[in-house]
OpenMM code with the backbone's topology and positions (N, CA, C; nanometers):
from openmm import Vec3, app, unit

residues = "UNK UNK UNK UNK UNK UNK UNK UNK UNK UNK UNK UNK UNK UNK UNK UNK UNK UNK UNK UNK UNK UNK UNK UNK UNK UNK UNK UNK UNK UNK UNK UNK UNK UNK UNK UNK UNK UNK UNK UNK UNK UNK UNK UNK UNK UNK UNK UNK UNK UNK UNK UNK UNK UNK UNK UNK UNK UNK UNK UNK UNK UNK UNK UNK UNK UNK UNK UNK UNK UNK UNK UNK UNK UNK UNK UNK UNK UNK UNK UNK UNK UNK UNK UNK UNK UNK UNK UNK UNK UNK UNK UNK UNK UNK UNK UNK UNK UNK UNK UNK UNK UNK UNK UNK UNK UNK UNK UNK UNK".split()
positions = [
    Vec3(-1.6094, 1.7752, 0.2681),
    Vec3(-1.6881, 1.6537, 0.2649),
    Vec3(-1.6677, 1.5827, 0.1310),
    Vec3(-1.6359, 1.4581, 0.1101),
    Vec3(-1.5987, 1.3793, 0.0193),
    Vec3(-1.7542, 1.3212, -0.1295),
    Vec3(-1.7239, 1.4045, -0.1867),
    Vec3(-1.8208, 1.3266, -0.3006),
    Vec3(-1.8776, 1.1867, -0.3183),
    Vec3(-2.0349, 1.1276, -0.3366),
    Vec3(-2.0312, 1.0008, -0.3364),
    Vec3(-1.9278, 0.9086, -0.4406),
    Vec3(-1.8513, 0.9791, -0.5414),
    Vec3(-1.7471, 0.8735, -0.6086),
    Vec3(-1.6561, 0.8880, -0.5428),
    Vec3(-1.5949, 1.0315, -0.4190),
    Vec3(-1.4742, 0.9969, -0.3762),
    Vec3(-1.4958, 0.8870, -0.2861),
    Vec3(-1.5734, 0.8731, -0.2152),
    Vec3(-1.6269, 0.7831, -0.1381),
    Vec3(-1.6076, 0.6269, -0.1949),
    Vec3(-1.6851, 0.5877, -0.2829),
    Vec3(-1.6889, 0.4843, -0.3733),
    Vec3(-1.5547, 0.4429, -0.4031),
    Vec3(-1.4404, 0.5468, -0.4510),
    Vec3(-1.3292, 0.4968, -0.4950),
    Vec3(-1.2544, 0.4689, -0.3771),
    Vec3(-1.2673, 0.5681, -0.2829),
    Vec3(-1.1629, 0.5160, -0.1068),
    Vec3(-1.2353, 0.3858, -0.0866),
    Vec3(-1.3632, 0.3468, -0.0820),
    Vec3(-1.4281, 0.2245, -0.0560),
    Vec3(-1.3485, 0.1054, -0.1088),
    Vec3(-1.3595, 0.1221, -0.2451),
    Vec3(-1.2615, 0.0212, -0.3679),
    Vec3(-1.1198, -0.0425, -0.2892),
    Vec3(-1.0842, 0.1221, -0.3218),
    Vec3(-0.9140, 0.0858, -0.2206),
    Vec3(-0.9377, 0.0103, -0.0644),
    Vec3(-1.0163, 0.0266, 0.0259),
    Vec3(-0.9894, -0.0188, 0.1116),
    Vec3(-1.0346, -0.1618, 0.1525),
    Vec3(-1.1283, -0.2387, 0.0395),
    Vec3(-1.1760, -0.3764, 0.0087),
    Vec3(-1.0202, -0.4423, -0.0624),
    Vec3(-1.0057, -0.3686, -0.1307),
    Vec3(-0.8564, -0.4179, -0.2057),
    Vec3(-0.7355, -0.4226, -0.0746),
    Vec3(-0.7544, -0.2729, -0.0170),
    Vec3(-0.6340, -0.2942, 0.1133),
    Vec3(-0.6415, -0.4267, 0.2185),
    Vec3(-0.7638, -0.4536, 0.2311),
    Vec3(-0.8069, -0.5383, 0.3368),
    Vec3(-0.7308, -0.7006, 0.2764),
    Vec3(-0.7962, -0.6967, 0.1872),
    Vec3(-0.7315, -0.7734, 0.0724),
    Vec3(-0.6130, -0.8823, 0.0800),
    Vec3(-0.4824, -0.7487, 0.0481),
    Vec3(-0.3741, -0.7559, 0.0714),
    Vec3(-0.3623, -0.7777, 0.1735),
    Vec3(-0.3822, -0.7338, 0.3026),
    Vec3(-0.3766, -0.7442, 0.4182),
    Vec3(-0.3866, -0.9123, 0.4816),
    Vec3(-0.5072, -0.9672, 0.4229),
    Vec3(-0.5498, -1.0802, 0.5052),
    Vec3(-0.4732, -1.1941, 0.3962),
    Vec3(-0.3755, -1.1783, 0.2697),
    Vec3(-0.3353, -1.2630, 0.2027),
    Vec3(-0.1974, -1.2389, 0.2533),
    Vec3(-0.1129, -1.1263, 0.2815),
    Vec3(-0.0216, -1.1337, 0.3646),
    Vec3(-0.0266, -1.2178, 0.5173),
    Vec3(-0.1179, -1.1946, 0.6129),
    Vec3(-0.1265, -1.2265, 0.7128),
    Vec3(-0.1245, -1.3885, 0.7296),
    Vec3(-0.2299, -1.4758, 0.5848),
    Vec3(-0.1746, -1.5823, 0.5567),
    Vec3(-0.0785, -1.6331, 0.5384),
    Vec3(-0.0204, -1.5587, 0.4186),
    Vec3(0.1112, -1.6157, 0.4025),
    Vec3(0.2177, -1.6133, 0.4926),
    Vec3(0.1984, -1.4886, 0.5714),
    Vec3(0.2882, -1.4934, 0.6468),
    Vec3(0.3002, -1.6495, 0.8124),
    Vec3(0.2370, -1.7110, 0.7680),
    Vec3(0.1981, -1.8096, 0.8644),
    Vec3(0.2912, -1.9211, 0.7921),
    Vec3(0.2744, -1.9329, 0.6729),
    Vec3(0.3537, -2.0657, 0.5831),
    Vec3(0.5323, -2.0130, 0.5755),
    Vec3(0.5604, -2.1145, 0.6200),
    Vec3(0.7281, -2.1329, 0.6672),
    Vec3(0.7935, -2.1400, 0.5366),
    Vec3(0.7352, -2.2022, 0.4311),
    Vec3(0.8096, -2.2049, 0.3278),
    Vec3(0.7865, -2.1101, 0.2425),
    Vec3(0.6711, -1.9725, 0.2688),
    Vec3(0.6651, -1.8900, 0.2063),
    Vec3(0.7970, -1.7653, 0.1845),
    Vec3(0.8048, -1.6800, 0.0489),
    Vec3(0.9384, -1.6269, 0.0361),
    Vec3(0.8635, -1.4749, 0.1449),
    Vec3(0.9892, -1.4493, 0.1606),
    Vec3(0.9387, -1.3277, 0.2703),
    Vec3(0.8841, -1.2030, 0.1769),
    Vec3(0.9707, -1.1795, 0.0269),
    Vec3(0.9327, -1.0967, -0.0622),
    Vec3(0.7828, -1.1110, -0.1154),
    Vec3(0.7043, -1.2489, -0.1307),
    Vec3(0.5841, -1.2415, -0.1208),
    Vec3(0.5120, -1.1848, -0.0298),
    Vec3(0.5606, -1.1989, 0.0861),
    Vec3(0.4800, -1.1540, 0.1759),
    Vec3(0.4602, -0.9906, 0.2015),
    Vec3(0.6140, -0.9559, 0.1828),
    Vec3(0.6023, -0.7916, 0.1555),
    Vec3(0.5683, -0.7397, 0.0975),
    Vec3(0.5464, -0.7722, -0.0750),
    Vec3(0.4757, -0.7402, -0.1447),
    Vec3(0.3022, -0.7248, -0.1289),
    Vec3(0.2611, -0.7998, -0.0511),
    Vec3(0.1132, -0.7950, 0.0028),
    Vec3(0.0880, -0.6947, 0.1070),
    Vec3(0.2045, -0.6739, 0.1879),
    Vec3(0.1850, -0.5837, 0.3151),
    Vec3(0.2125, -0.4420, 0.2877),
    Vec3(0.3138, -0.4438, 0.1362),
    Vec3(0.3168, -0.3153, 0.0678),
    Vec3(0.2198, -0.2389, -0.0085),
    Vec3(0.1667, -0.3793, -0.0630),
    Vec3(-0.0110, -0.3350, -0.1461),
    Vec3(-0.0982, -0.2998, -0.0411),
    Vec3(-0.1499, -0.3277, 0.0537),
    Vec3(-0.1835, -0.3482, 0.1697),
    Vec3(-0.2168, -0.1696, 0.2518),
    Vec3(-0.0910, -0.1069, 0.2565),
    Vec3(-0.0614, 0.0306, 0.3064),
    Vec3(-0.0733, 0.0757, 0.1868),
    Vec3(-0.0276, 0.1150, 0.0298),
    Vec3(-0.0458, 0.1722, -0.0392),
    Vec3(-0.1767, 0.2025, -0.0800),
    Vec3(-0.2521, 0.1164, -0.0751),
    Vec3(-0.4016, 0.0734, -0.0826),
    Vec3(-0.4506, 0.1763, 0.0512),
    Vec3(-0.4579, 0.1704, 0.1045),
    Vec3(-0.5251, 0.2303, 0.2159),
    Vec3(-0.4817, 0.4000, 0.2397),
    Vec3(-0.3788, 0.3767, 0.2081),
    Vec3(-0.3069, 0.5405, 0.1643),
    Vec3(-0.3705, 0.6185, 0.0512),
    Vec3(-0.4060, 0.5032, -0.0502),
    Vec3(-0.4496, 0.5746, -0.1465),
    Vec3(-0.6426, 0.6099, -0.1196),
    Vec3(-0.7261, 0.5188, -0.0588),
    Vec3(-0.8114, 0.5507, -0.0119),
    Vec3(-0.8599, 0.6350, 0.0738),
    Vec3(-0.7467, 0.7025, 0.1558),
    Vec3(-0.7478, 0.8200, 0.2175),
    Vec3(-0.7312, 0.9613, 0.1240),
    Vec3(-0.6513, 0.9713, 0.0173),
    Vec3(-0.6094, 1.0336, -0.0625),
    Vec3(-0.7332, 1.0795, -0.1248),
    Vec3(-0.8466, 0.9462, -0.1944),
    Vec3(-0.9174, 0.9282, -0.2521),
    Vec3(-1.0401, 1.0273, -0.1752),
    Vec3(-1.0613, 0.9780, -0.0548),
    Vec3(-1.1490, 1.0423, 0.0433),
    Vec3(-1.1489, 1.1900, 0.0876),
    Vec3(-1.0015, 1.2404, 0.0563),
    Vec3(-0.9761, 1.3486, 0.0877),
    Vec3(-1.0071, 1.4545, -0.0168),
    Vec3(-1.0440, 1.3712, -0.1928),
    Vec3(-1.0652, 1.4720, -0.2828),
    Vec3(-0.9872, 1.4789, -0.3860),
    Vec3(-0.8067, 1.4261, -0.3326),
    Vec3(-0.6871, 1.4565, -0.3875),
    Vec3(-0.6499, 1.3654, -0.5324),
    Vec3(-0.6006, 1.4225, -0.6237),
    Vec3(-0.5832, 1.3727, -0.7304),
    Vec3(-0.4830, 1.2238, -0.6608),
    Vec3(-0.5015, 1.1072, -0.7234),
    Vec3(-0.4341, 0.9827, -0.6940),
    Vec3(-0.2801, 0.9451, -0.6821),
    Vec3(-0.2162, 0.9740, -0.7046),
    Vec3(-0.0718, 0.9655, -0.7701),
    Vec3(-0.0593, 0.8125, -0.8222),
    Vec3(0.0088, 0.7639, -0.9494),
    Vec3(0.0097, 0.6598, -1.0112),
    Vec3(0.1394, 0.6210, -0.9993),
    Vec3(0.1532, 0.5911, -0.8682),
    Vec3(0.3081, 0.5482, -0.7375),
    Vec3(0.2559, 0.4596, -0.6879),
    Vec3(0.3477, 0.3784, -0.6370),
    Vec3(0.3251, 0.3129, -0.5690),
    Vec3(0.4824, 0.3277, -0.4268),
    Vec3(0.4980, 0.4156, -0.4530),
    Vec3(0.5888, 0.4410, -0.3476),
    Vec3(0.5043, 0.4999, -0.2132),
    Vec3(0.4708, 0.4430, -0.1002),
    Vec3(0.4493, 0.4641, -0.0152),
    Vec3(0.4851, 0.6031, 0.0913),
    Vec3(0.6318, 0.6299, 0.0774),
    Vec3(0.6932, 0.7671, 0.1470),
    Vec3(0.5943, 0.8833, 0.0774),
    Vec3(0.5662, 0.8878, -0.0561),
    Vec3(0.5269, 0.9720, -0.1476),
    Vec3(0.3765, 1.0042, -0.0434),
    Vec3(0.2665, 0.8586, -0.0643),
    Vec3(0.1560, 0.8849, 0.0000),
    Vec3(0.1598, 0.9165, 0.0983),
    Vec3(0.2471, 0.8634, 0.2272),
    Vec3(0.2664, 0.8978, 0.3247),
    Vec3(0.2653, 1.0891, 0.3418),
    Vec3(0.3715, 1.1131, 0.2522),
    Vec3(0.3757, 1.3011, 0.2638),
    Vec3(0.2543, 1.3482, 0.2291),
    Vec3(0.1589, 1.2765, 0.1081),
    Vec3(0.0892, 1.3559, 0.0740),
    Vec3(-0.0397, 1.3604, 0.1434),
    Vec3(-0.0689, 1.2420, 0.2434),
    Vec3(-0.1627, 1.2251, 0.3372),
    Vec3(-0.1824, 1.2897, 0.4669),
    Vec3(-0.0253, 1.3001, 0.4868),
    Vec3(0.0602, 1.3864, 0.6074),
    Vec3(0.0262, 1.4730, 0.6186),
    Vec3(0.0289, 1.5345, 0.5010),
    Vec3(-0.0020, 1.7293, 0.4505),
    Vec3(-0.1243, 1.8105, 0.5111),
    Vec3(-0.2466, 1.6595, 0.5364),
    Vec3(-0.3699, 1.7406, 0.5004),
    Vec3(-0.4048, 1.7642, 0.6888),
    Vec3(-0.5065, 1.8789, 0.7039),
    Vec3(-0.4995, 1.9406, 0.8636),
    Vec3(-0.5618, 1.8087, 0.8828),
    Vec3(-0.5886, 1.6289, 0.8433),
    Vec3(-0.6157, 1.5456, 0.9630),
    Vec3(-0.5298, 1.4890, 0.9912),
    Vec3(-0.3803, 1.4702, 0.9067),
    Vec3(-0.2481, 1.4269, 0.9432),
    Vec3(-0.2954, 1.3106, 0.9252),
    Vec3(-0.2034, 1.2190, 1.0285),
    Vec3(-0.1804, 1.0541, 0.9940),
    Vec3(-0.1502, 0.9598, 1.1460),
    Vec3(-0.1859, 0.8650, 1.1510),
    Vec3(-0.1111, 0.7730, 1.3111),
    Vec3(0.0242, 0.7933, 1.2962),
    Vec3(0.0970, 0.8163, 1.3773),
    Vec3(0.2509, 0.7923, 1.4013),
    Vec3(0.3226, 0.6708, 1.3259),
    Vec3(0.2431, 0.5351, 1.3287),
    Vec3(0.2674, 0.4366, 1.3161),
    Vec3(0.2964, 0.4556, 1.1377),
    Vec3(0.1200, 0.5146, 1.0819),
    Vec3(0.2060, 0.5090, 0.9576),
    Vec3(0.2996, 0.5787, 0.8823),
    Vec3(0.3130, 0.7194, 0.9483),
    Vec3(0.4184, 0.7947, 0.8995),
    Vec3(0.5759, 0.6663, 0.9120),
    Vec3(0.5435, 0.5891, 0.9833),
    Vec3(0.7012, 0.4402, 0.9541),
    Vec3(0.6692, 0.3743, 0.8581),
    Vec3(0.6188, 0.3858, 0.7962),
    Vec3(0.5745, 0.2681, 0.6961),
    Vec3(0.6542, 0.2419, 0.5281),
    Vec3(0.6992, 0.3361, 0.5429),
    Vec3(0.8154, 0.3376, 0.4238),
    Vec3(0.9232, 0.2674, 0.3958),
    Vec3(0.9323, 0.1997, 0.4945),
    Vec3(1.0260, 0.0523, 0.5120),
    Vec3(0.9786, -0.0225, 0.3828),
    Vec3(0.8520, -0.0311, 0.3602),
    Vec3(0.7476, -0.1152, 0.2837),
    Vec3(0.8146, -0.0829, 0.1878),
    Vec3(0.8843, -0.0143, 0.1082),
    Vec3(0.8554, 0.0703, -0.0317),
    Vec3(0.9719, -0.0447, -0.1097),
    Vec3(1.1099, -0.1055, -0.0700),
    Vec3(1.1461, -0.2117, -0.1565),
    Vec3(1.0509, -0.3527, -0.2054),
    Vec3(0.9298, -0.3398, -0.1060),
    Vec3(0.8458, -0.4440, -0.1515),
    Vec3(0.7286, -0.3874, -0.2432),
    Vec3(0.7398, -0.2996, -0.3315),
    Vec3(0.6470, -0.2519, -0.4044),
    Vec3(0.6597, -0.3397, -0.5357),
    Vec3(0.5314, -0.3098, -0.6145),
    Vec3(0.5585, -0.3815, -0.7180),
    Vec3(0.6974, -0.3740, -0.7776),
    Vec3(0.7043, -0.2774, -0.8968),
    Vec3(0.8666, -0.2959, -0.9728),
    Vec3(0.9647, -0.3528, -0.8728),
    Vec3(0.9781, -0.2892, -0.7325),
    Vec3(1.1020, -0.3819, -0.6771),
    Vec3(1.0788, -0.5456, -0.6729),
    Vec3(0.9814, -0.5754, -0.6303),
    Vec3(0.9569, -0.6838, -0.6253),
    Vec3(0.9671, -0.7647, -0.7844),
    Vec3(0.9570, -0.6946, -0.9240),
    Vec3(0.9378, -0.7964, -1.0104),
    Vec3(1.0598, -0.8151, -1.0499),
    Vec3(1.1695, -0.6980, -1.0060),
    Vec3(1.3365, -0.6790, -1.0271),
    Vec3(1.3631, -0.8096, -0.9244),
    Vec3(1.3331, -0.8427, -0.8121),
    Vec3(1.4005, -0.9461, -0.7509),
    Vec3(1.3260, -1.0851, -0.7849),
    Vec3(1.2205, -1.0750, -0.8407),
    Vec3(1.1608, -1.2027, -0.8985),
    Vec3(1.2444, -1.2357, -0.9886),
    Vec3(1.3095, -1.1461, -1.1283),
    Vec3(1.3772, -1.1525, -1.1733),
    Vec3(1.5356, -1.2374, -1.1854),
    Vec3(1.5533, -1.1729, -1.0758),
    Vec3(1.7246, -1.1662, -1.0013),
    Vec3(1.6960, -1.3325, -0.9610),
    Vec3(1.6273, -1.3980, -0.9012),
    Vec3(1.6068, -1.5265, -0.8340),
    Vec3(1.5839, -1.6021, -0.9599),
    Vec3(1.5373, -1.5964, -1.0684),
    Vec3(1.5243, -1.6890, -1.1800),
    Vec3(1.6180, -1.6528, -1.3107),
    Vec3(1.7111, -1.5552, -1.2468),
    Vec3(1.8500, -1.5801, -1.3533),
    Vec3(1.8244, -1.4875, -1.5057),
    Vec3(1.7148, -1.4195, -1.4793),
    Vec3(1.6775, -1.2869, -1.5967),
    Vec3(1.7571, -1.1933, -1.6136),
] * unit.nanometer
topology = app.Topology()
chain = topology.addChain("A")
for resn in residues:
    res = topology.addResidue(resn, chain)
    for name in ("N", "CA", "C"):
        topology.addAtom(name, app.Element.getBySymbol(name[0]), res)
């Protein structure tokens, strides 16, 4: 059973996941938006919510943002995970650092 701060902190993450979620889902509507914005939100989005499970579960945080990582380490525990998100690692070039390397790359840094 999860402590009232583990609680509190999965809470955090999943106001923040939601977040990401509904600013991707916008953007993803605008035609002239870059698609790397948008992944970047849908990557915060699952990492966020990965990590609020993590959080809920007790487990020390990992200070990643690589998604495959949470994915295993969420995987691990006897409640497992949806099918759906064990795919979700696609996400992981839209994480922050990748994303500030191609922000980069587009303005000639």
């Amino acid at each position: 059973m999860p402590t009232p701060e583990e609680i509190e902190v999965a809470d955090l993450f999943l106001s923040k996941a939601a977040s990401d979620l509904a600013a991707a889902g916008s953007l993803a509507l605008d035609p002239d938006q870059a698609d790397d914005v948008v992944g970047f939100h849908a990557q915060q989005a699952v990492e966020k919510a990965l990590k609020a499970v993590v959080a809920a579960r007790g487990l020390e945080i990992p200070r990643s943002h690589d998604v495959v990582l949470l994915i295993r380490l969420v995987g691990s525990g006897a409640e497992g995970l949806p099918g759906e998100v064990g795919q979700a690692g696609w996400l992981n070039p839209w994480a922050v650092n990748d994303a500030i390397r191609r922000s980069r790359r587009r303005a000639g840094s």
